[in-house]
C-alpha positions in Angstrom: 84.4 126.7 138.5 88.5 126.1 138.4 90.8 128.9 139.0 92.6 129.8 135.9 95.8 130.4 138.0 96.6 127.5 140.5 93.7 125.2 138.8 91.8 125.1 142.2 87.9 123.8 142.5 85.9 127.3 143.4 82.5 128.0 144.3 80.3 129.7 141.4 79.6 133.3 142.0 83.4 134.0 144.1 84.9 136.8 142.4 88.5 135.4 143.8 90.3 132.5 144.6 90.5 131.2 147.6 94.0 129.8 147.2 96.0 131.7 145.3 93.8 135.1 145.4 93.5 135.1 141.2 90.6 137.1 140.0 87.8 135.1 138.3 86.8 137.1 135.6 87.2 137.0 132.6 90.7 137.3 130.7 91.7 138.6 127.4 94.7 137.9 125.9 96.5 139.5 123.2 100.3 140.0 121.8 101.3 143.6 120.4 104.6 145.1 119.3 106.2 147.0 121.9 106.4 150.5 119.2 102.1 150.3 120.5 102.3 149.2 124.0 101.6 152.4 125.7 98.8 153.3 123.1 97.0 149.9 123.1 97.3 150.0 127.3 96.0 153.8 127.6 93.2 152.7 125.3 92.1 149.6 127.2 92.0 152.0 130.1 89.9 154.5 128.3 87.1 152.2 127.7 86.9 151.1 131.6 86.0 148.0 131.5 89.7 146.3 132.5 90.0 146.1 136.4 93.9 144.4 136.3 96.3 144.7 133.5 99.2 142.4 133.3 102.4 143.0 130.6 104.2 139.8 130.0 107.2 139.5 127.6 107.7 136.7 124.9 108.4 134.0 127.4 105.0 134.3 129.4 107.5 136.7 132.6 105.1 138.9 133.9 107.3 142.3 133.4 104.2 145.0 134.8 101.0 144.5 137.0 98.7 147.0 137.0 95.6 147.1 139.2 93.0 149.4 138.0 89.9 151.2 140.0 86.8 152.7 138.9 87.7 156.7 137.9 91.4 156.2 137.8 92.6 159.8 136.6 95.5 160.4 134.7 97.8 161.2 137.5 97.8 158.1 139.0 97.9 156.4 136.3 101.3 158.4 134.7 103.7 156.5 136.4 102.5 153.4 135.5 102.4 154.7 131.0 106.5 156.0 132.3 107.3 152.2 132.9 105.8 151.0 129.7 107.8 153.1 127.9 110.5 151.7 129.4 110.2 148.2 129.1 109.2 148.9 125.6 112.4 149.9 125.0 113.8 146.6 126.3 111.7 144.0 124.6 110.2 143.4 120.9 107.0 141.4 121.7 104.4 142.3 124.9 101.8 140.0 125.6 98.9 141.9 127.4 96.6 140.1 130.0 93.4 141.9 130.8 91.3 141.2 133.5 87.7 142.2 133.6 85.0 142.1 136.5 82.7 139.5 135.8 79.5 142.1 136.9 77.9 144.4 133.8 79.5 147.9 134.0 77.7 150.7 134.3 79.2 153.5 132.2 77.2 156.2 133.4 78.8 159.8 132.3 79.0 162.2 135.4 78.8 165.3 133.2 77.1 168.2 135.8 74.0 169.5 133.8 73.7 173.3 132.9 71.3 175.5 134.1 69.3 177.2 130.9 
């Protein structure tokens, strides 16, 4: 396996570089206008699949990084929507980056059942 970031050689199964410290999972890339950043970013965290989300502007400069975890809740997560807004304002084109773990999610709802 070859690290997508620094092109190192990497043993199969490592969920990180050695080298550079990349993740190994598997990347989606996509460009979007910068009117639906924050929707399109809020709605790749609402399907929880995305474990690191990386904004980049026209010329491949990575402008936001943003690690995600397992049951991030909206709090923590606010600051992060604050500064897409902003650096919507300041560019036309985003290219989004999104990491995802390269083990099946399990998506199990923690919804407390109700006595009868």
């Amino acid at each position: 396996m070859i690290c997508k970031n620094c092109n190192a050689e990497l043993s199969e199964g490592v969920n990180y570089c050695s080298n550079c410290g990349a993740s190994t999972g598997k990347r989606d890339e996509f460009f979007v206008d910068s009117d639906h950043l924050v929707e399109e970013i809020k709605k790749i965290i609402d399907e929880g699949i995305a474990t690191r989300i990386i904004v980049k502007d026209e010329n491949d400069k990575t402008l936001l990084d943003i690690p995600l975890a397992a049951g991030l809740v909206g709090t923590l997560i606010a600051p992060w929507l604050a500064a897409l807004g902003a650096i919507a304002a300041l560019v036309v084109k985003c290219k989004i980056v999104v990491e995802k773990s390269n083990a099946p999610v399990d998506k199990q709802t923690s919804d407390v059942e109700k006595p009868n």
